[in-house]
ROTOR-803120 format. One record per residue: x, y, z of N, C-alpha, C in turn; residue in one letter. Coordinates in pm, 1 decimal, m for minus. Atoms other than C-alpha are relative to their C-alpha. Example, Ala and Ser with C-alpha at 12.3 -4.5 7.8 and 13.67 -1.06 7.14 Angstrom:
REM ROTOR-803120
<rec n_px="89.0" n_py="m119.0" n_pz="0.0" ca_px="1230.0" ca_py="m450.0" ca_pz="780.0" c_px="90.0" c_py="120.0" c_pz="0.0" res="A"/>
<rec n_px="m82.0" n_py="m119.0" n_pz="m6.0" ca_px="1367.0" ca_py="m106.0" ca_pz="714.0" c_px="m77.0" c_py="109.0" c_pz="73.0" res="S"/>
This chain:
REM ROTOR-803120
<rec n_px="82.2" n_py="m118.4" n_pz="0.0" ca_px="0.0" ca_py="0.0" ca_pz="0.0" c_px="86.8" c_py="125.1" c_pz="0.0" res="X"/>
<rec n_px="m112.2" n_py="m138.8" n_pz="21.3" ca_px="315.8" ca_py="237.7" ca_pz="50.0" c_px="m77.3" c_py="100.5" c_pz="70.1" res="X"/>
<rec n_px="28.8" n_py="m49.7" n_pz="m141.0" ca_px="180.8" ca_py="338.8" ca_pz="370.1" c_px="154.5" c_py="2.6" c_pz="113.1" res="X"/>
<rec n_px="m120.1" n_py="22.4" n_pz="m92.2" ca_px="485.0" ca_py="478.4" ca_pz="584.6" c_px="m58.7" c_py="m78.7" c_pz="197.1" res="X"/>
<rec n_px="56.6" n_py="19.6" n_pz="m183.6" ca_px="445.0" ca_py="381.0" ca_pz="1002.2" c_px="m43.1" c_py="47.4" c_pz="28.0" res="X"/>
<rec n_px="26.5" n_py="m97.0" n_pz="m164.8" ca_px="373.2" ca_py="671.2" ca_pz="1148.2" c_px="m144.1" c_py="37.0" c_pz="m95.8" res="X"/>
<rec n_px="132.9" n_py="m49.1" n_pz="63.4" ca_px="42.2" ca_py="707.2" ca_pz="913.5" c_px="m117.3" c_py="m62.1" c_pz="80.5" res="X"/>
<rec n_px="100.9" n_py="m21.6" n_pz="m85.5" ca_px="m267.9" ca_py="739.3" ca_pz="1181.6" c_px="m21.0" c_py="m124.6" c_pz="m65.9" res="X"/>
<rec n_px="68.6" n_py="82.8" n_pz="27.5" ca_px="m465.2" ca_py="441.8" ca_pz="1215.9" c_px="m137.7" c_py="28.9" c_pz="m94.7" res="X"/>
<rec n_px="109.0" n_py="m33.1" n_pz="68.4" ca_px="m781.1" ca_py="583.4" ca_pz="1068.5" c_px="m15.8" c_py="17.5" c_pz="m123.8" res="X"/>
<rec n_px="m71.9" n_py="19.5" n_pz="189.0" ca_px="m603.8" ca_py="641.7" ca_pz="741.5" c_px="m3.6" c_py="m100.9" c_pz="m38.0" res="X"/>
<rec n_px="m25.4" n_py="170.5" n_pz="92.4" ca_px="m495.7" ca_py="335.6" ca_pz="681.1" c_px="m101.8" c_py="m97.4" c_pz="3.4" res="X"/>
<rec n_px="88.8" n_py="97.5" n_pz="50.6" ca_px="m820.3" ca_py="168.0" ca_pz="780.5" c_px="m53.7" c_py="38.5" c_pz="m98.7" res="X"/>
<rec n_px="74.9" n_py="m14.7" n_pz="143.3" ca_px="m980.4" ca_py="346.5" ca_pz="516.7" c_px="20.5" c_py="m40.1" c_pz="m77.0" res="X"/>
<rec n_px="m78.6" n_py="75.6" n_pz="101.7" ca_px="m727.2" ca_py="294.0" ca_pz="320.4" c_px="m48.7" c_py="m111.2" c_pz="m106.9" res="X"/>
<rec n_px="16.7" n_py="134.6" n_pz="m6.7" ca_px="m755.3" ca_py="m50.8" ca_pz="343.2" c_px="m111.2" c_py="m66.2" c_pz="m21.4" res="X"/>
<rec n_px="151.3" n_py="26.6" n_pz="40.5" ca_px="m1155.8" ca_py="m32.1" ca_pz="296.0" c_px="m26.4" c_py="m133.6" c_pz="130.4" res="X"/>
<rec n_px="30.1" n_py="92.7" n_pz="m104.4" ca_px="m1199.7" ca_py="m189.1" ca_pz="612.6" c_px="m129.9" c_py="76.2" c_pz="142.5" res="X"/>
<rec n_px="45.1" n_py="m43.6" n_pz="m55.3" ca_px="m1432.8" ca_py="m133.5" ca_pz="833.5" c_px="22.6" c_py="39.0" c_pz="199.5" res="X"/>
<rec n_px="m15.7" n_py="m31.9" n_pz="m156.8" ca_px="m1428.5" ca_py="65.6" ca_pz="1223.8" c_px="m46.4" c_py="m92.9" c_pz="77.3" res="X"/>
<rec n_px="95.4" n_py="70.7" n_pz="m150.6" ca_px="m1462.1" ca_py="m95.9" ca_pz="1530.9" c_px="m101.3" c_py="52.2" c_pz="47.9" res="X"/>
<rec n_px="79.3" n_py="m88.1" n_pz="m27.5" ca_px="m1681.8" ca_py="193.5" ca_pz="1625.8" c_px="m151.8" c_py="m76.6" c_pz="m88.1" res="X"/>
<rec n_px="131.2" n_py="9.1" n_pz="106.3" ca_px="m1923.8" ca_py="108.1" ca_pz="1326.0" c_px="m23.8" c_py="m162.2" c_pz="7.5" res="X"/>
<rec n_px="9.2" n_py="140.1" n_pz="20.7" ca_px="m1865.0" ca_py="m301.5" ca_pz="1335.3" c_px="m102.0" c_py="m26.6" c_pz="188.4" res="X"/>
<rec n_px="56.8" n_py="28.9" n_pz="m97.0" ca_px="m2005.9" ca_py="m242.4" ca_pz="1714.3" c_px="m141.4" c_py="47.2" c_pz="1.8" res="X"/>
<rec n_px="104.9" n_py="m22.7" n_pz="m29.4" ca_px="m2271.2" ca_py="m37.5" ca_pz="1674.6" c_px="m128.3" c_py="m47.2" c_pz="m164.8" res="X"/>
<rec n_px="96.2" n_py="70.0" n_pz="114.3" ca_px="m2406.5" ca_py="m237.2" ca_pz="1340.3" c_px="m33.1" c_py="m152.1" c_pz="122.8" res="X"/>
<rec n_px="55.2" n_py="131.5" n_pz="m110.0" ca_px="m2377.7" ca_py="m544.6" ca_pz="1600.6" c_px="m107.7" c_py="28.0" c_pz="67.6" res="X"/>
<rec n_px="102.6" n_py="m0.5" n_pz="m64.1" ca_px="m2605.2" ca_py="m401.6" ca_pz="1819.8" c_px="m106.6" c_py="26.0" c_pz="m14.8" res="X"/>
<rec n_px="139.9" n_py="m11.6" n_pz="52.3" ca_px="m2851.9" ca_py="m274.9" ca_pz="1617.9" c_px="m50.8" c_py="m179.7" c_pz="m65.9" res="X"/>
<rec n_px="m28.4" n_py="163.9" n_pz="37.6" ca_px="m2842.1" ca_py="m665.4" ca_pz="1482.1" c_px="m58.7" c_py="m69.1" c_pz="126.9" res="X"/>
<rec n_px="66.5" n_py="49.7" n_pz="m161.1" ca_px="m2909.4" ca_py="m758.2" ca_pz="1881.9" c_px="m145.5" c_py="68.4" c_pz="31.5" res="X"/>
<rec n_px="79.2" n_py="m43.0" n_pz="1.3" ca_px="m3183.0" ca_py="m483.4" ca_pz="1851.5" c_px="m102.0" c_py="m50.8" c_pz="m68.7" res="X"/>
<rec n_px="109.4" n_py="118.5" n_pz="105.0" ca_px="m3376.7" ca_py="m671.8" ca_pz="1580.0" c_px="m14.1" c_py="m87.6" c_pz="46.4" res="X"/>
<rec n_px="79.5" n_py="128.7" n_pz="m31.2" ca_px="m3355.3" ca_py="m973.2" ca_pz="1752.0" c_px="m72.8" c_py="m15.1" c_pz="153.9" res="X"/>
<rec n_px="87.8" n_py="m64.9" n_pz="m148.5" ca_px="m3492.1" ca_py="m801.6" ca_pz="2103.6" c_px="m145.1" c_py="41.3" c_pz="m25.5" res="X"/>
<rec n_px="123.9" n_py="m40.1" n_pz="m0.5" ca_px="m3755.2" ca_py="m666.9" ca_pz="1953.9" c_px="m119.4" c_py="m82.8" c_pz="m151.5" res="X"/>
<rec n_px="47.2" n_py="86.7" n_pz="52.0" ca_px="m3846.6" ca_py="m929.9" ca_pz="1716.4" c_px="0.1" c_py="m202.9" c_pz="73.6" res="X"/>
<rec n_px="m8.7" n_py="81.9" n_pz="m116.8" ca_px="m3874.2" ca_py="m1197.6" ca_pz="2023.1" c_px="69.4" c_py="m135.7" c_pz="m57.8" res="X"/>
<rec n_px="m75.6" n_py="125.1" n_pz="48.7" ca_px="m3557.5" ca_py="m1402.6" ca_pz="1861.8" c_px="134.4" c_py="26.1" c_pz="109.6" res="X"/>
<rec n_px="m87.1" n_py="m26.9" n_pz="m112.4" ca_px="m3374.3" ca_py="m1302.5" ca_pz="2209.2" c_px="m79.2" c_py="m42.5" c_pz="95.7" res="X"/>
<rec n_px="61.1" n_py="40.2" n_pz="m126.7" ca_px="m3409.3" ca_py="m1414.3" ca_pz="2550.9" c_px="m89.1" c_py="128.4" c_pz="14.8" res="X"/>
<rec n_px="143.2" n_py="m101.8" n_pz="m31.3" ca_px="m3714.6" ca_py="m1263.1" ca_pz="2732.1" c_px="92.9" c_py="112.1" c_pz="111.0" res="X"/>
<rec n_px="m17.9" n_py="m105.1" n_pz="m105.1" ca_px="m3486.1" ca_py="m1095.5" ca_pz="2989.7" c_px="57.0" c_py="104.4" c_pz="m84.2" res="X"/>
<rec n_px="m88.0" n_py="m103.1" n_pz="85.9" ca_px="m3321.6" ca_py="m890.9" ca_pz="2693.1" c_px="m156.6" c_py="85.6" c_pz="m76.9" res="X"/>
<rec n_px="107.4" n_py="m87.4" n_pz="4.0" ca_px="m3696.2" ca_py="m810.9" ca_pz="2569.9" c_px="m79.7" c_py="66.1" c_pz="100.2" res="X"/>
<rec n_px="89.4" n_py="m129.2" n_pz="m61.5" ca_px="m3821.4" ca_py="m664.9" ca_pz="2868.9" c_px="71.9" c_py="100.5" c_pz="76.3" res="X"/>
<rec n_px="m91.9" n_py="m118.1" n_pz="m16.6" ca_px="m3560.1" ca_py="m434.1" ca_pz="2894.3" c_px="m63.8" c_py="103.2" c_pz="m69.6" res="X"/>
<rec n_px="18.3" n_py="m103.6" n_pz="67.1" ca_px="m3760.6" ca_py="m226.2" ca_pz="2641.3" c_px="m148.7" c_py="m35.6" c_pz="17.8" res="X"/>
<rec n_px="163.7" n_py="m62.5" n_pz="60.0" ca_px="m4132.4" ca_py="m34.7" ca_pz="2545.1" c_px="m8.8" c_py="19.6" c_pz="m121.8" res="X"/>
<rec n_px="18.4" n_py="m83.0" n_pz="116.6" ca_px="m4240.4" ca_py="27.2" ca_pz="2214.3" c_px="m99.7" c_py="136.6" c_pz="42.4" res="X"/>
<rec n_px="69.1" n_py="m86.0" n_pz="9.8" ca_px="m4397.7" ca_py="373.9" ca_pz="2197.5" c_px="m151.0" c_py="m5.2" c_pz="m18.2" res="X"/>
<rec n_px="115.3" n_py="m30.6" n_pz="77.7" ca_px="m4686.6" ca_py="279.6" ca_pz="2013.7" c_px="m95.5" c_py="m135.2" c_pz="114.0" res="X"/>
<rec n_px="45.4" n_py="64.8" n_pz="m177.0" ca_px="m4764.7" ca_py="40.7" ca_pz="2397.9" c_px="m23.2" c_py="124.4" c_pz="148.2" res="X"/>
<rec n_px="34.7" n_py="m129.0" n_pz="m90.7" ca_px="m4781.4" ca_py="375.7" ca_pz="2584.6" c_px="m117.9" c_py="78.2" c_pz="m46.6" res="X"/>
<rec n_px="102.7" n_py="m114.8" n_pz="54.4" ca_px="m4947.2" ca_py="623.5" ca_pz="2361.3" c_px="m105.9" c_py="m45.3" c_pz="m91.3" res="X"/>
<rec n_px="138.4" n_py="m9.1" n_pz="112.3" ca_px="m5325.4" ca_py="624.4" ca_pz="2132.9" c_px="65.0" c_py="79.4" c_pz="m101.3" res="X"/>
<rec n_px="m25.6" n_py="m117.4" n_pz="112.6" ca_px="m5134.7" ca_py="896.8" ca_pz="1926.1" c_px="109.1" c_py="m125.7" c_pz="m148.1" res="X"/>
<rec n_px="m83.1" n_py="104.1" n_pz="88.7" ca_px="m5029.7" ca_py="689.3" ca_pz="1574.2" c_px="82.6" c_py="112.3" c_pz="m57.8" res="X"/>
<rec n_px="m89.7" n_py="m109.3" n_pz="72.0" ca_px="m4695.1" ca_py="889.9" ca_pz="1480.1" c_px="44.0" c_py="m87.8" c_pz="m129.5" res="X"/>
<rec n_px="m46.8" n_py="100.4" n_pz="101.0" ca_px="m4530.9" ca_py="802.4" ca_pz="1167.9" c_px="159.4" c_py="m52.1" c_pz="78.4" res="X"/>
<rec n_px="m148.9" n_py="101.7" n_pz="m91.6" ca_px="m4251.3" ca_py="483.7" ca_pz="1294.3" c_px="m7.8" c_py="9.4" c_pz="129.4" res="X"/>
<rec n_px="20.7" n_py="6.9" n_pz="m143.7" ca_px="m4437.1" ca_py="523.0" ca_pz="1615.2" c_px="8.7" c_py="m191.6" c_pz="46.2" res="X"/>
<rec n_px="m12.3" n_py="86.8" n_pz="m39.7" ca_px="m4467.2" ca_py="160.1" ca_pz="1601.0" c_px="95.7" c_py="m132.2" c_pz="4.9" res="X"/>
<rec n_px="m103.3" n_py="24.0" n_pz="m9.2" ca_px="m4119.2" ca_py="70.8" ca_pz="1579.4" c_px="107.1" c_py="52.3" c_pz="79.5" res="X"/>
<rec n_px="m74.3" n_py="m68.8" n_pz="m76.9" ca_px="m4002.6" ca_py="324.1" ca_pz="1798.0" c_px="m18.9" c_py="m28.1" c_pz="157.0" res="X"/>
<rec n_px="m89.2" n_py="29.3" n_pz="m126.0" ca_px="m3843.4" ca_py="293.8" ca_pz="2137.3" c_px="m81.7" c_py="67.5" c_pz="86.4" res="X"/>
<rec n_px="m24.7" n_py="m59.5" n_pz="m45.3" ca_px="m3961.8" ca_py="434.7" ca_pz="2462.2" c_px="148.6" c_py="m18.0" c_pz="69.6" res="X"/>
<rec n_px="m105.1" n_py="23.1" n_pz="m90.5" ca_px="m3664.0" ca_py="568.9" ca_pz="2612.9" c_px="67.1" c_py="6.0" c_pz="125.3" res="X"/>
<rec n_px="m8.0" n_py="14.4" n_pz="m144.5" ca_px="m3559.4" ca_py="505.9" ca_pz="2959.7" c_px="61.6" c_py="131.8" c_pz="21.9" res="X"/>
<rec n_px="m68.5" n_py="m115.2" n_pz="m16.4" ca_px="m3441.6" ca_py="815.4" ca_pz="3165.9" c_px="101.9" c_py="3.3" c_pz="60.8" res="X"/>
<rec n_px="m109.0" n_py="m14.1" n_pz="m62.3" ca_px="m3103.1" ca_py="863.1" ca_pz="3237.1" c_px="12.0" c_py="49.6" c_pz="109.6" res="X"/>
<rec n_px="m87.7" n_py="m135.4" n_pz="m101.0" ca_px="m3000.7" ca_py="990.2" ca_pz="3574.6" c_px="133.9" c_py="m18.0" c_pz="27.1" res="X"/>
<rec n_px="m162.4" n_py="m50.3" n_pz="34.0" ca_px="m2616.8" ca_py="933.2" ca_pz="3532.7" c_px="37.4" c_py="m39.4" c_pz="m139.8" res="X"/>
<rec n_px="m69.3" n_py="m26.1" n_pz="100.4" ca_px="m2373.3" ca_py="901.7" ca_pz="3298.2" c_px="32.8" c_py="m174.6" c_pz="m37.0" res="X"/>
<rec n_px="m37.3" n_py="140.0" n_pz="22.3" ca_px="m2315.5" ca_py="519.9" ca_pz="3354.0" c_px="m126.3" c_py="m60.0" c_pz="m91.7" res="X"/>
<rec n_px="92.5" n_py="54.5" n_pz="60.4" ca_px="m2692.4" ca_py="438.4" ca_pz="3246.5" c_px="0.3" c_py="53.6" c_pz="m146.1" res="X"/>
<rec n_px="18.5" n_py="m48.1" n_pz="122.1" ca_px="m2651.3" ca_py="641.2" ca_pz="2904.9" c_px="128.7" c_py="m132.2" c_pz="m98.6" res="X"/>
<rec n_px="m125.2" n_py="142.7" n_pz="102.9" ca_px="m2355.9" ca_py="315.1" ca_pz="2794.6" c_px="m72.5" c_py="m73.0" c_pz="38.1" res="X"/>
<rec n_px="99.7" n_py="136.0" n_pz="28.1" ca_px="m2644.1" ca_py="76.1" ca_pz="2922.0" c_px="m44.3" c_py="m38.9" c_pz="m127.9" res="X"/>
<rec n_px="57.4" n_py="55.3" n_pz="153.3" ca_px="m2773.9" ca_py="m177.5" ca_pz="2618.4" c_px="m171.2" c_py="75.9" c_pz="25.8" res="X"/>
<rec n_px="206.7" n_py="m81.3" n_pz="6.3" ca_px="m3161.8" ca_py="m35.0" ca_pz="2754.4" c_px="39.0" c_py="126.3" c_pz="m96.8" res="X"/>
<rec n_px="1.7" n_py="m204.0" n_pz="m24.6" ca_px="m3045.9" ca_py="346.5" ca_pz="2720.2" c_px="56.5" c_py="m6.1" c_pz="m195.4" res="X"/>
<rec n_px="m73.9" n_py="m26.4" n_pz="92.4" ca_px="m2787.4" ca_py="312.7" ca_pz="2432.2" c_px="m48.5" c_py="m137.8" c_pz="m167.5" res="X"/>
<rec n_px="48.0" n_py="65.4" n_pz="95.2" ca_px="m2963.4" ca_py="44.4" ca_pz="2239.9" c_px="m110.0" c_py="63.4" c_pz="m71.4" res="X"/>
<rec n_px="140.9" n_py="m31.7" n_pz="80.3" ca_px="m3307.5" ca_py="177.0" ca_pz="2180.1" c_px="37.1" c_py="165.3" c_pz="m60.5" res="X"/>
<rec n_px="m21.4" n_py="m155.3" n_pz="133.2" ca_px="m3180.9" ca_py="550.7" ca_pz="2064.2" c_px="108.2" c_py="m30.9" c_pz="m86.6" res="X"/>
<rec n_px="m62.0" n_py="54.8" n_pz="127.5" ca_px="m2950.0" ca_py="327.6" ca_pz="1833.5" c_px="m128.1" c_py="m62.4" c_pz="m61.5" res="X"/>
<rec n_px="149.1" n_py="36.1" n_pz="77.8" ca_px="m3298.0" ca_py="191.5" ca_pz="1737.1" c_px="m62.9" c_py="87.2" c_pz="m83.1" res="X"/>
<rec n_px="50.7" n_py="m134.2" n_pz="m12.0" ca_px="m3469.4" ca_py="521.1" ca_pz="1726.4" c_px="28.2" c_py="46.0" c_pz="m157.6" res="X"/>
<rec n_px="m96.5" n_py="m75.1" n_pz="81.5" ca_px="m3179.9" ca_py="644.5" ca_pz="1514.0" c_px="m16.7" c_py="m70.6" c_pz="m139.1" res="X"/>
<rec n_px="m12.8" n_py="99.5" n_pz="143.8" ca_px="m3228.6" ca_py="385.8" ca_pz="1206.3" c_px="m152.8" c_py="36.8" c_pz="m77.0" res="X"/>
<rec n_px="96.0" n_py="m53.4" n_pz="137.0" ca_px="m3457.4" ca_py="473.4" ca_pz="905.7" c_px="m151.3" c_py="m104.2" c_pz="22.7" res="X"/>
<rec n_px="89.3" n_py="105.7" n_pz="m11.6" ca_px="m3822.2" ca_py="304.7" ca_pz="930.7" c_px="24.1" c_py="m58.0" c_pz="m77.5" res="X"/>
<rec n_px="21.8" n_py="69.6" n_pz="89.9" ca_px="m3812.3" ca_py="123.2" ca_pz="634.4" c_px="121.9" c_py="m111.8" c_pz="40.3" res="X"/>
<rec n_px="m84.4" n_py="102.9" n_pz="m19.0" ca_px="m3521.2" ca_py="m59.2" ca_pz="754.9" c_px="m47.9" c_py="m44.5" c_pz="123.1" res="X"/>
<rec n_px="3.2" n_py="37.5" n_pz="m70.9" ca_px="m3643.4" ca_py="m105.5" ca_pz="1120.7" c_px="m151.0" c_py="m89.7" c_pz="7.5" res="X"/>
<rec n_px="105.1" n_py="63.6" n_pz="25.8" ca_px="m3930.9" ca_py="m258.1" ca_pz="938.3" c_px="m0.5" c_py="m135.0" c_pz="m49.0" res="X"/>
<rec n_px="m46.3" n_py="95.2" n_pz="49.0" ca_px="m3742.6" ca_py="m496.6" ca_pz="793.1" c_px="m112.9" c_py="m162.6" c_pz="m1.5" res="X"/>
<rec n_px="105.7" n_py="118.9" n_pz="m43.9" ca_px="m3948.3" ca_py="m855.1" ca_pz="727.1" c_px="49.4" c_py="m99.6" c_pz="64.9" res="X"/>
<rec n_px="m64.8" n_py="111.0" n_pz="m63.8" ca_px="m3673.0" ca_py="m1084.9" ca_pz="847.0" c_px="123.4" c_py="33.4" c_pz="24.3" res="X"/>
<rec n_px="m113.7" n_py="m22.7" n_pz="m39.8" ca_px="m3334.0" ca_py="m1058.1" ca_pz="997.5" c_px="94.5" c_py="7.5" c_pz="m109.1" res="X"/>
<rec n_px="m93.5" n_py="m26.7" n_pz="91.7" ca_px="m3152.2" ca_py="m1143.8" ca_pz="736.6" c_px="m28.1" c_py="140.4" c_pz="m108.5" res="X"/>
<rec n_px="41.1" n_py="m96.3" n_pz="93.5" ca_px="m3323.2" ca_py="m851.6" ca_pz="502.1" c_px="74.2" c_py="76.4" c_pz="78.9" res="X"/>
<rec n_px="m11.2" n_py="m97.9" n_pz="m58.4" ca_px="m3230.8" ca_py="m638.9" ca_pz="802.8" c_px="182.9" c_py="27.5" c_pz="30.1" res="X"/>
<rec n_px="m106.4" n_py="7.0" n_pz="20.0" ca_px="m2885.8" ca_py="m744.1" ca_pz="798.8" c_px="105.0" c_py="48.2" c_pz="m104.6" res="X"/>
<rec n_px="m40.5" n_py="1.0" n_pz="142.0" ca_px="m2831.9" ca_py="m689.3" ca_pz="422.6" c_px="m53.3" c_py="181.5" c_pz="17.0" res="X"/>
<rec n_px="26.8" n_py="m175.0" n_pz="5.0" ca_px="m2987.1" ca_py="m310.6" ca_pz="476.9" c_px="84.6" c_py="67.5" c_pz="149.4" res="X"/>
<rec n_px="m58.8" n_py="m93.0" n_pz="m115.4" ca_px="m2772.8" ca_py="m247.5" ca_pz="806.7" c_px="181.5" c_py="5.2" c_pz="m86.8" res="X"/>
<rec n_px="m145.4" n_py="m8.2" n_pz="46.0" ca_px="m2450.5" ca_py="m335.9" ca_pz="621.3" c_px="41.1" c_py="146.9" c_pz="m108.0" res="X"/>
<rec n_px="14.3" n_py="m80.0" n_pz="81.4" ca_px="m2536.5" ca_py="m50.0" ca_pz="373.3" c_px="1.7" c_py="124.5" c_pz="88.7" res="X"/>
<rec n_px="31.4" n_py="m73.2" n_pz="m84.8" ca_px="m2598.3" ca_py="196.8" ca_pz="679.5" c_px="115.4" c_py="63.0" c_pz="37.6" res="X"/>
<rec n_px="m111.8" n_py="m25.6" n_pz="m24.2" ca_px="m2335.7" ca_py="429.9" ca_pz="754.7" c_px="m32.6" c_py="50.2" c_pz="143.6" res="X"/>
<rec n_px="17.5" n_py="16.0" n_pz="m126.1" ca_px="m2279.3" ca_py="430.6" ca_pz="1137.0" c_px="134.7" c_py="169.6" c_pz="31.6" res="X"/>
């Protein structure tokens, strides 16, 4: 590649067309998110969460894919999978969090830039 040493890591993953740890973690968990809220996870990992559209009468649009989200009162609960999973939920396009089967949802998260 005629990459010297001292060239930043971030360069060279690009480089290299490789993908972040940053992005390879938080495609994983949206991946764990599909299968939490499509009951292909243990039950103690689904009742970690609410859908929105189980609280409120009001039909928003992607209300019924959307998250309620728990309320932080420190800084530790905002890196919880509850806290930091469902506004990685939140955060994803309906049409993908609509997905019909995992694998579809897999094949449209890989496309997703994180």
């Amino acid at each position: 590649m005629g990459m010297k040493n001292d060239t930043p890591a971030l360069e060279a993953i690009t480089a290299l067309g490789w993908e972040t740890l940053e992005s390879y973690r938080a495609k994983s968990k949206a991946v764990q998110m599909y299968k939490v809220l499509n009951d292909l996870a243990p039950i103690s990992l689904v009742n970690l969460f609410m859908r929105k559209s189980d609280i409120t009468d009001h039909e928003l649009r992607g209300s019924s894919t959307s998250l309620q989200m728990p309320l932080p009162r420190t800084e530790i609960m905002k890196k919880s999978f509850s806290y930091d999973g469902a506004k990685l939920w939140n955060s994803l396009p309906v049409d993908l969090r609509d997905s019909d089967s995992l694998e579809i949802f897999k094949n449209g998260i890989g496309a997703h830039n994180f």
